[in-house]
C-alpha positions in Angstrom: -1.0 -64.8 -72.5 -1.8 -64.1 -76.2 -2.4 -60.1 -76.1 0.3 -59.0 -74.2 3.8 -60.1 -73.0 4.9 -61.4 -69.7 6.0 -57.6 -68.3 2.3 -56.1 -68.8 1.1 -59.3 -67.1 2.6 -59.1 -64.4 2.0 -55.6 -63.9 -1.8 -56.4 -63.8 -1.1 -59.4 -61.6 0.6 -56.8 -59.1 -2.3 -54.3 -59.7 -5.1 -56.8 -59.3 -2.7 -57.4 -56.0 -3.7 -53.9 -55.0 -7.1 -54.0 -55.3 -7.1 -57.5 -53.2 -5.1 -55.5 -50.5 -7.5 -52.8 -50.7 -10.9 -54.9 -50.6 -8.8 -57.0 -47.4 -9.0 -53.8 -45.4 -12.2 -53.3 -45.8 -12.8 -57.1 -44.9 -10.3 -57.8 -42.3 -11.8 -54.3 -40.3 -15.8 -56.2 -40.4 -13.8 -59.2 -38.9 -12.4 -57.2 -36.5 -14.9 -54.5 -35.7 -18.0 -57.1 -36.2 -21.3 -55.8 -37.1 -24.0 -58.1 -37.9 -22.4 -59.9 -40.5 -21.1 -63.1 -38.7 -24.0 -64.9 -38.9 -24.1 -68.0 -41.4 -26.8 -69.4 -43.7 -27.4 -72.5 -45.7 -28.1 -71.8 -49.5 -27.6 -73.8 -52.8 -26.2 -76.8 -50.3 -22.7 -73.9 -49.3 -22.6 -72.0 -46.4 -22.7 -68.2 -46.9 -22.6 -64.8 -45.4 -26.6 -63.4 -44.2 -24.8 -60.1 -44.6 -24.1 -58.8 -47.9 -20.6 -58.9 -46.8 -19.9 -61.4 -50.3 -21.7 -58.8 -52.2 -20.0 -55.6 -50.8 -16.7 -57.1 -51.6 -17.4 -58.6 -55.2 -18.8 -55.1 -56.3 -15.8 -53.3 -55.3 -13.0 -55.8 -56.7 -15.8 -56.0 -60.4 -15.5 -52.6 -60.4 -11.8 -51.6 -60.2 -10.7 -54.4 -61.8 -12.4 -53.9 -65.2 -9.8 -50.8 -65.6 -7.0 -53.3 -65.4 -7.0 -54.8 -68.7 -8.7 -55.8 -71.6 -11.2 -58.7 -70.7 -14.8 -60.0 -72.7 -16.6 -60.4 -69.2 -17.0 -61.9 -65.6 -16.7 -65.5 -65.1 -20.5 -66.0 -63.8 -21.8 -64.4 -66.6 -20.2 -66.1 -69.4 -22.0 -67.0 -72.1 -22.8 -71.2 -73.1 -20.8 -70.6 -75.8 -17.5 -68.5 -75.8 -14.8 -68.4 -78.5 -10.8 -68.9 -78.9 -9.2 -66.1 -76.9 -11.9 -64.9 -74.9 -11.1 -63.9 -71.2 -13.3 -63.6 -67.8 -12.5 -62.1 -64.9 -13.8 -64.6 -61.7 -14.0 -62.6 -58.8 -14.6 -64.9 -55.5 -16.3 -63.8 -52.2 -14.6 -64.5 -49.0 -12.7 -68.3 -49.0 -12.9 -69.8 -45.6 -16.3 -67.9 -44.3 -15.9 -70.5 -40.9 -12.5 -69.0 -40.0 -13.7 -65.9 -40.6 -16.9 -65.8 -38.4 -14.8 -67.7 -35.6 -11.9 -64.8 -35.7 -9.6 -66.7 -37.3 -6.8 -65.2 -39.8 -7.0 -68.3 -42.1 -9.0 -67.2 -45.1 -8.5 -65.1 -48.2 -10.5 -63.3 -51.1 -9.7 -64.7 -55.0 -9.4 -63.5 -58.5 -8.4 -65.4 -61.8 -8.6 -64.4 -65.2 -9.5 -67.3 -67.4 -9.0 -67.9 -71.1 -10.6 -70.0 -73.5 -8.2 -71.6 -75.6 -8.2 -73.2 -79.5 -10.3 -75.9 -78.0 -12.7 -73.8 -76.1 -11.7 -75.3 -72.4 -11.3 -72.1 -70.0 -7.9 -72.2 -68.5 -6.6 -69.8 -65.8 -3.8 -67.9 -66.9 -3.3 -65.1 -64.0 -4.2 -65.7 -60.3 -4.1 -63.7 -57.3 -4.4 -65.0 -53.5 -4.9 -62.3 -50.5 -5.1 -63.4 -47.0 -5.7 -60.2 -44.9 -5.4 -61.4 -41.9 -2.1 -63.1 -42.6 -0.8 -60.4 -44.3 0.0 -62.6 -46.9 -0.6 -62.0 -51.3 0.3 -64.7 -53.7 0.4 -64.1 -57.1 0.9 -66.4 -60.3 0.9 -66.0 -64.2 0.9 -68.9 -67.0 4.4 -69.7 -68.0 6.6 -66.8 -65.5 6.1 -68.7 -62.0 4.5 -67.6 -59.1 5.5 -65.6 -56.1 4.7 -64.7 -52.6 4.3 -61.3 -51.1 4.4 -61.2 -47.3 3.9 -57.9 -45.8 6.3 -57.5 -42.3 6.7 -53.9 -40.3 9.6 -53.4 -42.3 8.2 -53.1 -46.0 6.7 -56.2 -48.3 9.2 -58.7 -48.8 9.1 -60.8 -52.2 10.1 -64.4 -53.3 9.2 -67.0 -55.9 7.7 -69.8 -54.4 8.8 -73.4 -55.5 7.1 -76.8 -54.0 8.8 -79.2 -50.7 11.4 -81.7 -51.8 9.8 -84.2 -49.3 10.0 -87.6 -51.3 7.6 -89.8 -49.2 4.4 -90.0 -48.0 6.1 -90.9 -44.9 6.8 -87.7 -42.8 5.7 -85.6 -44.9 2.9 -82.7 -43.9 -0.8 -83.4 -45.3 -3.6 -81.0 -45.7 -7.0 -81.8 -46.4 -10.5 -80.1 -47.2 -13.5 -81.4 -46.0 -17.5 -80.3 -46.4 -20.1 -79.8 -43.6 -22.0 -82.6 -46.0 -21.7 -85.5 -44.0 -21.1 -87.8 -46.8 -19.3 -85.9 -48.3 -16.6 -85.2 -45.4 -16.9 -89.0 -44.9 -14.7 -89.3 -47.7 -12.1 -87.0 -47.1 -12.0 -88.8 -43.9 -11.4 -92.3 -44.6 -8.5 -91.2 -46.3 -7.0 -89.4 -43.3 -7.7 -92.8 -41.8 -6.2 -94.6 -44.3 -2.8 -92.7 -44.7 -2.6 -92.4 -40.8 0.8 -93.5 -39.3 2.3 -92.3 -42.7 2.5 -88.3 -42.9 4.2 -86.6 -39.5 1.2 -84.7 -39.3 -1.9 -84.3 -41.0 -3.4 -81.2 -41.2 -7.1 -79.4 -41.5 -7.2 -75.6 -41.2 -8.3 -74.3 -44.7 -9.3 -73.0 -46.8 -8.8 -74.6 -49.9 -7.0 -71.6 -51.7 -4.2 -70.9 -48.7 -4.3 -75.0 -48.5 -3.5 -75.0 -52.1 -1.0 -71.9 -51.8 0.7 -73.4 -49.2 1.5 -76.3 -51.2 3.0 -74.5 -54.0 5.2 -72.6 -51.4 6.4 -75.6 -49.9 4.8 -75.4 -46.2 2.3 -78.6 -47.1 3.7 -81.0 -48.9 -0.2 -82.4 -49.9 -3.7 -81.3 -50.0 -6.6 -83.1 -51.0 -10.4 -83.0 -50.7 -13.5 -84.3 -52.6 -16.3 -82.7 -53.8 -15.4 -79.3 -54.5 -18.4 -77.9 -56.3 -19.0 -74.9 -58.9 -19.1 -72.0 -56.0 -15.5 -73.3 -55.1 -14.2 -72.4 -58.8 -12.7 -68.8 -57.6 -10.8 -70.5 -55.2 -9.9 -74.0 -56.6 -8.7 -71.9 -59.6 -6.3 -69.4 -58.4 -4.6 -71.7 -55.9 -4.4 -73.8 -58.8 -2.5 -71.6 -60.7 -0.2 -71.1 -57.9 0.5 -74.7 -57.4 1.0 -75.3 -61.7 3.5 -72.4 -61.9 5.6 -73.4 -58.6 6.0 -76.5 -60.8 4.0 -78.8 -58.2 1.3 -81.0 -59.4 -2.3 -80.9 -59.0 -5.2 -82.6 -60.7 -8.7 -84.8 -60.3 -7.7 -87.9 -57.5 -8.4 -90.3 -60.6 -5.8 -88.4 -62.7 -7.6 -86.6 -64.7 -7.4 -82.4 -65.2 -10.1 -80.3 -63.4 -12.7 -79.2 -65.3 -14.1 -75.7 -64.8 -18.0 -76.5 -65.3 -18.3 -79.5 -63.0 -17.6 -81.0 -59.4 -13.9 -82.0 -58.4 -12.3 -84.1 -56.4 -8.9 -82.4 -56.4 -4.9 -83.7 -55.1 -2.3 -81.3 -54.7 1.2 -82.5 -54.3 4.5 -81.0 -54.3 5.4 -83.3 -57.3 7.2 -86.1 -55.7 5.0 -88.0 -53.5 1.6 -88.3 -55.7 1.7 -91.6 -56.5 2.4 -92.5 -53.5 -0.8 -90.3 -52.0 -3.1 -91.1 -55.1 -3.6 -95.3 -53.8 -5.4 -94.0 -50.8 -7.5 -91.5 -52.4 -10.6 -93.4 -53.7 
């Protein structure tokens, strides 16, 4: 990061942190004590909250995060056009809105600061995953690694995270995403039927950022799923960061490197076994 040195960044990847655990009370406490906030709607072709739940939670993190650091913006306001060195705070909503209308503790709230770099091409450079419910904060920054906060009774224990050393395909642990779309989760799978009899298990609890997180901290050893659109950026981008700086390997299923402004089909692996994964994704 261009404006500051790796110390300050961290310290407003641990703040951000805060203000993640902060907005997860407030979340975790509707998912516990429910209101009338459960119910799902269809919109823009994603699944969303009929509440104002989203919007309750975006508003608070927008506005304590903008004392954090110095920053030219939010994410879904960006300009067409932005310059070398600009940055944007994206702020997501909840990330597994299922889970959370069923009760479950599998889903977490986002935020990524992007950078626009000498090409102008946005790349994340400070990420922060919060799952409430799991008690559970990851945190990366470009270049300095990433690292897992999990809260227990007795105080918050801290450790870098680094990737599975599982070399095969063949008993490893899978993950995958897959949309309410029906072609859509078509895709994803034929591939689960297509790798079946490889993995030891093959897994689908979501969503994507925790699935993505978990591969960086070595508890998947893959994840992969098609067609994650422009809502899914928040998420898609800050487990992404926490998968780059455990040293694992994610991209596009043909290879290529995700692009910010479009639809992705995205592979995470822990490194070792994504050739071997990449001949069934198609």
């Amino acid at each position: 990061m261009k404006r500051h040195n790796l110390w300050s960044c961290w310290q407003a990847a641990l703040e951000v942190a805060r203000i993640l655990q902060d907005a997860g009370k407030h979340a975790l406490n509707d998912q516990t004590n429910p209101r009338d906030m459960k119910s799902l709607e269809l919109s823009d072709d994603h699944l969303h909250f009929t509440s104002d739940l989203d919007k309750r939670l975006a508003q608070f993190i927008s506005n304590r995060i903008t004392y954090v650091d110095v920053f030219d913006g939010f994410w879904q306001f960006r300009p067409e056009e932005c310059h070398p060195g600009e940055r944007y705070w994206c702020v997501g909503g909840i990330d597994g809105v299922i889970n959370f209308a069923h009760d479950m503790p599998e889903w977490a709230i986002t935020v990524t600061l992007f950078e626009f770099n000498e090409q102008c091409s946005a790349q994340p450079i400070l990420a922060v995953v919060h799952a409430p419910a799991l008690g559970l904060t990851y945190l990366a920054v470009r270049g300095s690694g990433a690292i897992r906060i999990h809260r227990t009774p007795l105080g918050d224990k801290r450790e870098k995270i680094i990737p599975s050393t599982t070399p095969s395909l063949d008993g490893a642990v899978v993950s995958f995403g897959m949309s309410y779309v029906p072609a859509e989760s078509k895709r994803s799978l034929d591939v689960v039927a297509r790798i079946a009899g490889r993995p030891a298990d093959i897994k689908r609890v979501g969503p994507v950022s925790l699935d993505l997180c978990k591969v960086a901290d070595g508890t998947y050893d893959a994840y992969f799923e098609p067609h994650l659109h422009k809502w899914d950026v928040p998420a898609v981008s800050a487990g992404a960061m926490m998968v780059w700086e455990a040293q694992g390997h994610l991209s596009q299923w043909n290879g290529d490197g995700v692009h910010w402004r479009q639809e992705n089909d995205v592979v995470a692996t822990n490194g070792l076994i994504n050739d071997d994964l990449r001949q069934y994704l198609v």
